[in-house]
C-alpha positions in Angstrom: 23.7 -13.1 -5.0 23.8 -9.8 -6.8 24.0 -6.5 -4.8 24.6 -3.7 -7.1 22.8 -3.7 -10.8 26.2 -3.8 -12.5 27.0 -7.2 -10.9 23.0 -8.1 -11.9 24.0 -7.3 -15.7 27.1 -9.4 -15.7 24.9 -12.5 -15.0 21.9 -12.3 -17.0 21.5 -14.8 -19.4 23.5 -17.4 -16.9 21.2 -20.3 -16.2 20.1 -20.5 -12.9 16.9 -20.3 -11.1 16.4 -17.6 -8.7 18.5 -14.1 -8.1 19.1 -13.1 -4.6 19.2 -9.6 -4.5 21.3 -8.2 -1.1 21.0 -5.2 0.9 19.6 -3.3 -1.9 17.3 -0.1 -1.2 13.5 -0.5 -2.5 14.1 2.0 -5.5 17.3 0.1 -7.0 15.6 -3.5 -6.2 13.0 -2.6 -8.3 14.5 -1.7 -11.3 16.6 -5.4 -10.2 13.0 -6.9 -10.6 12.0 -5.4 -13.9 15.3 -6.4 -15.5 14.9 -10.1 -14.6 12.0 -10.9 -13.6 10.6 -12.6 -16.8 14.3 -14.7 -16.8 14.5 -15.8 -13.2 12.4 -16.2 -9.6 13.6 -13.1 -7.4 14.7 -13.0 -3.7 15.8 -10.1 -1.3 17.7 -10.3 1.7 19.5 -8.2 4.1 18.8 -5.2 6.1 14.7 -6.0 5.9 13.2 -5.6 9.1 9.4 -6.3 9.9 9.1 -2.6 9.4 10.4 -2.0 5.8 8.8 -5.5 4.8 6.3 -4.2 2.9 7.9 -1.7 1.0 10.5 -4.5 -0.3 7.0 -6.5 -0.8 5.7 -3.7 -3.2 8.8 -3.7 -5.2 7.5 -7.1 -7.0 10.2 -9.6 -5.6 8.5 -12.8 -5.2 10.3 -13.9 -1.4 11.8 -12.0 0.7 14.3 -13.0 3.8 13.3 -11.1 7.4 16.4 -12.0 9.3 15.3 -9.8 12.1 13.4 -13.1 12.9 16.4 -15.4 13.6 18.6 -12.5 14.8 16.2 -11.5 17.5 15.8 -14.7 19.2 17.6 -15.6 22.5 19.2 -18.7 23.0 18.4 -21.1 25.5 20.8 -23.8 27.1 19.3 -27.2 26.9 21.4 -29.6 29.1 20.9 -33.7 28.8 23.4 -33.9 32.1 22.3 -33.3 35.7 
């Protein structure tokens, strides 16, 4: 998980798969993209809501994490006794 480009130079050229890039605005996660995308699968996460969604999408990251989805959801109490 990389959320600044300094900490994203640092590790390129590490193996590993996949880059998760956190809680970074559309304009820095792009330039994120174009620096490793030919090395590694890309991921963002953090702070993307169903209404910024597709301007993360546009940015070229190949998944993307909503966890509005999970965070929104009310629990339920499920009781086995009487």
């Amino acid at each position: 998980m990389v959320d600044s480009l300094n900490q994203l130079k640092q590790i390129i050229g590490l193996k590993f798969d996949r880059i998760l890039f956190d809680n970074m605005r559309p304009i820095i996660l792009r330039k994120g993209i174009k620096i490793s995308k030919k090395l590694y699968e890309t991921e963002a996460s953090g702070g993307i809501t169903l209404k910024n969604v597709k301007k993360i999408a546009a940015t070229g990251v190949d998944r993307i994490s909503v966890g509005q989805l999970t965070h929104s959801v009310e629990a339920i109490n499920i009781k086995l006794e009487n």
